[in-house]
N, C-alpha and C positions, 0 to 999 in steps of 0.2 A: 917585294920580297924576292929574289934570289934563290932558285932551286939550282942543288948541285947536280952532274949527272948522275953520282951515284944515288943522293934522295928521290930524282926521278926512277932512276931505274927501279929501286925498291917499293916505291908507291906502284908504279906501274905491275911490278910482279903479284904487290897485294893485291890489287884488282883483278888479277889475271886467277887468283889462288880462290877470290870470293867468286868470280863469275865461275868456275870449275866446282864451288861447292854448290853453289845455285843451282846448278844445273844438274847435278848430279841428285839433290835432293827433291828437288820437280820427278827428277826420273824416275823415284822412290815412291813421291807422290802417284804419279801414272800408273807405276807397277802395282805399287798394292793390291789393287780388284780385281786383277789377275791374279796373283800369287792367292788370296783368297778364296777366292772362285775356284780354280783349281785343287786348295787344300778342301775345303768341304767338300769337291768332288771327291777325291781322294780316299778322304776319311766314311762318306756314308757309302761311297761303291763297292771299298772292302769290306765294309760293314755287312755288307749286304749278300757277298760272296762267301765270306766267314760263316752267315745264319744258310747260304743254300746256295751254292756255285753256280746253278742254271741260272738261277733269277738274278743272283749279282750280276752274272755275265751282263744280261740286257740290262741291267743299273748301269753298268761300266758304259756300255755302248751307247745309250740314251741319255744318257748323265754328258759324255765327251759333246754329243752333239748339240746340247742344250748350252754347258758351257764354252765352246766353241761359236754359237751364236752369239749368245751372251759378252762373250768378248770382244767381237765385229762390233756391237752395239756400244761397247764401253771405248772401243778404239773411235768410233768414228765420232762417241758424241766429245773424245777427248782432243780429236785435233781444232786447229787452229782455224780463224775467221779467214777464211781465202779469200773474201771481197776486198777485206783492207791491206792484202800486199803485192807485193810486186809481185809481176811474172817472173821475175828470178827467184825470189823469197819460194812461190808458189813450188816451181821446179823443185825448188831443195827440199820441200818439205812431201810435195810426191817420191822422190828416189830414196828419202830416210822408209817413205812407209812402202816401199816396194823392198827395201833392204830388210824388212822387218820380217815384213809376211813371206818371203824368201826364207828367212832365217826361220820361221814358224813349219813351212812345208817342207822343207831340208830337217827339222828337229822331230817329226814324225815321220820320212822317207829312211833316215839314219837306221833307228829300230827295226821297220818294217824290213829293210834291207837283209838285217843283223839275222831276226826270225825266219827271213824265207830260207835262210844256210842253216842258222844254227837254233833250230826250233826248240824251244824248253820240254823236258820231258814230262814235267808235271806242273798243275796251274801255282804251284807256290816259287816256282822256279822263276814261269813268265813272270808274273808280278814282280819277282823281285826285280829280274832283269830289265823290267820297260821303266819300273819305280825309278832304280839306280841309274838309268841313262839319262833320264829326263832332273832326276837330282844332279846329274853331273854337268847338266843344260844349265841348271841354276848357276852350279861354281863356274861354268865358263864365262857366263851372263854376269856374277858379280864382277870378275877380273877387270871386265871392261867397263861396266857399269856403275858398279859401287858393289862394297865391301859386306853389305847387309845383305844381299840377293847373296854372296857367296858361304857366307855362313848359314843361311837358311838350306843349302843345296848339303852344306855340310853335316848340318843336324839329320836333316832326312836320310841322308845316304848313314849317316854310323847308327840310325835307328835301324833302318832295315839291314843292314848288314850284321847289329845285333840281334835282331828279333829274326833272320834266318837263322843263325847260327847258334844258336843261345834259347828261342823261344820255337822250336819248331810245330809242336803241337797249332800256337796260338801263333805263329808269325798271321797269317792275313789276317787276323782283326790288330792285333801289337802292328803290323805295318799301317792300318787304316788308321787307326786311331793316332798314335805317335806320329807314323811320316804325316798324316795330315795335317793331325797340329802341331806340328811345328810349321809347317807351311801356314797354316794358321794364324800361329803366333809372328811367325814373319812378315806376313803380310798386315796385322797391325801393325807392328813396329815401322814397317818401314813409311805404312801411313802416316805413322809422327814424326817421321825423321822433319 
């Protein structure tokens, strides 16, 4: 049998099209228990600020640091058998996860930055502000990533941009409960992708 250049060329793109969706659905897979982890952080630490502001506070802070561990443990039991590849394979799969955790301390340096200039004047303000940056992490993260990680940054950010604007009494529990689940909800989804 006889392949043309152009039958080549297009079999060759469809492989290129399937390994680009492969990959991207892995990455769906990996992210999930982050986006997770995070929305139930989300959801029970404004919970918990809504019912009494001191004691949320240390939910938020204690909550971050738990799921921030929790995450190291979900990143590191998610990487790859390093015994069975090359030292070059090895290399590339160090400088992805040194791009990552970069992109992780740069994604809380950002904010911090933002607050030590332009401090919120009241705790419904902060929240919304650190929510809306970290939702805006998401849409940047789909752009590159896939499409579902930016629609999840999507829903959270027009949740809290409504429930400030529209629910003020009840924005930080309407932001815990909504921006959480939808992060929630996204991070199943993107478990089945």
């Amino acid at each position: 049998m006889v392949v043309s250049k152009d039958e080549a060329a297009q079999a060759l793109a469809e492989i290129g099209q399937a390994e680009e969706r492969a990959s991207r659905l892995r990455g769906y897979r990996y992210g999930a228990p982050y986006v997770l982890l995070w929305g139930v952080l989300w959801m029970v630490a404004n919970t918990a600020v809504a019912i009494d502001e001191r004691i949320g506070g240390w939910v938020w802070w204690g909550g971050v640091a738990v799921v921030m561990i929790a995450s190291a443990v979900i990143g590191s039991r998610q990487g790859p058998d390093f015994t069975r590849m090359s030292e070059m394979e090895r290399s590339k799969y160090k400088r992805f996860g040194q791009k990552w955790a970069l992109t992780g301390l740069l994604s809380w340096a950002a904010p911090c930055s933002v607050f030590a200039i332009f401090w919120p004047s009241s705790a419904m303000q902060y929240n919304a502000s650190l929510l809306l940056i970290w939702m805006f992490v998401y849409m940047i993260g789909g752009i590159w990533v896939g499409w579902r990680l930016f629609w999840i940054g999507f829903a959270g950010a027009a949740a809290i941009l409504g429930g400030y604007f529209l629910l003020r009494p009840h924005f930080i529990l309407w932001s815990g409960l909504v921006g959480g689940g939808a992060m929630i909800a996204g991070g199943l989804w993107m478990r089945k992708a």
